[in-house]
C-alpha positions in Angstrom: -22.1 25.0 9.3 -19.1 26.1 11.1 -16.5 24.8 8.4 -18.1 27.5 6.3 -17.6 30.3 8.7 -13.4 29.4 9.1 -13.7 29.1 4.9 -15.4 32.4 4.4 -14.1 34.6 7.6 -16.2 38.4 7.8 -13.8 41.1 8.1 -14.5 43.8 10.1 -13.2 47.5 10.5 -13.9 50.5 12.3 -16.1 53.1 11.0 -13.7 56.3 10.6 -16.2 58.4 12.2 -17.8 56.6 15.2 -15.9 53.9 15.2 -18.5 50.8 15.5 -17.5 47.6 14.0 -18.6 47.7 10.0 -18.5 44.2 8.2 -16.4 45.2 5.0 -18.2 43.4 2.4 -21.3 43.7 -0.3 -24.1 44.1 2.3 -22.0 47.2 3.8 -23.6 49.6 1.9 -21.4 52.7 3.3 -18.6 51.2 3.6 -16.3 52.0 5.3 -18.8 54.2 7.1 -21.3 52.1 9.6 -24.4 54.6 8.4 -24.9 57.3 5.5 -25.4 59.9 8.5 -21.5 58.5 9.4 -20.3 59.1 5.6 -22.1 63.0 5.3 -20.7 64.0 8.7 -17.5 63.3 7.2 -17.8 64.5 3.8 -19.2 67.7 5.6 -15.9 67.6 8.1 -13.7 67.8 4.5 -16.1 70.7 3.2 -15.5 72.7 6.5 -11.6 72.1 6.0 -11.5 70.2 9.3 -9.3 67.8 7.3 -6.1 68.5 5.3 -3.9 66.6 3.5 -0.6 68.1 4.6 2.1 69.4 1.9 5.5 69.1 1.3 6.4 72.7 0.2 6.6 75.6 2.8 4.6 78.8 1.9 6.7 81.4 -0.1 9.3 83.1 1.6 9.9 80.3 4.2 11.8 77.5 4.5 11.9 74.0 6.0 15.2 72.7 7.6 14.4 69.1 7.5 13.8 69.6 4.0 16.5 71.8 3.3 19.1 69.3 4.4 17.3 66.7 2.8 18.2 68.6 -0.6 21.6 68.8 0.4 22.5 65.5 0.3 
């Protein structure tokens, strides 16, 4: 019935790895991942530190102008 399918829309997104369409709900067992070969590939990409999460704090002994002035205020 299409009045179902306008009731109940499937949302899709992008798996982060491959990027192939991933229905987000229930019967997407990986989500957000399209496969569990998608979701280890990126767990491994966090173990090898090709990820970071970036800080707000320069190493000792240096200093960040941006953030410096930002202080200032």
């Amino acid at each position: 019935m299409r009045t179902n399918a306008l009731l109940n829309p499937m949302k899709s997104v992008a798996c982060p790895r491959c990027q192939k369409p991933v229905v987000w709900g229930p019967e997407s067992k990986f989500r957000p991942f399209c496969s569990e070969r998608c979701k280890l590939m990126d767990l491994g990409a966090w173990a090898n530190e090709e990820y970071r999460i970036a800080n707000a704090t320069p190493p000792d002994g240096e200093s960040d102008p941006a953030l410096d002035a930002f202080r200032q205020q």
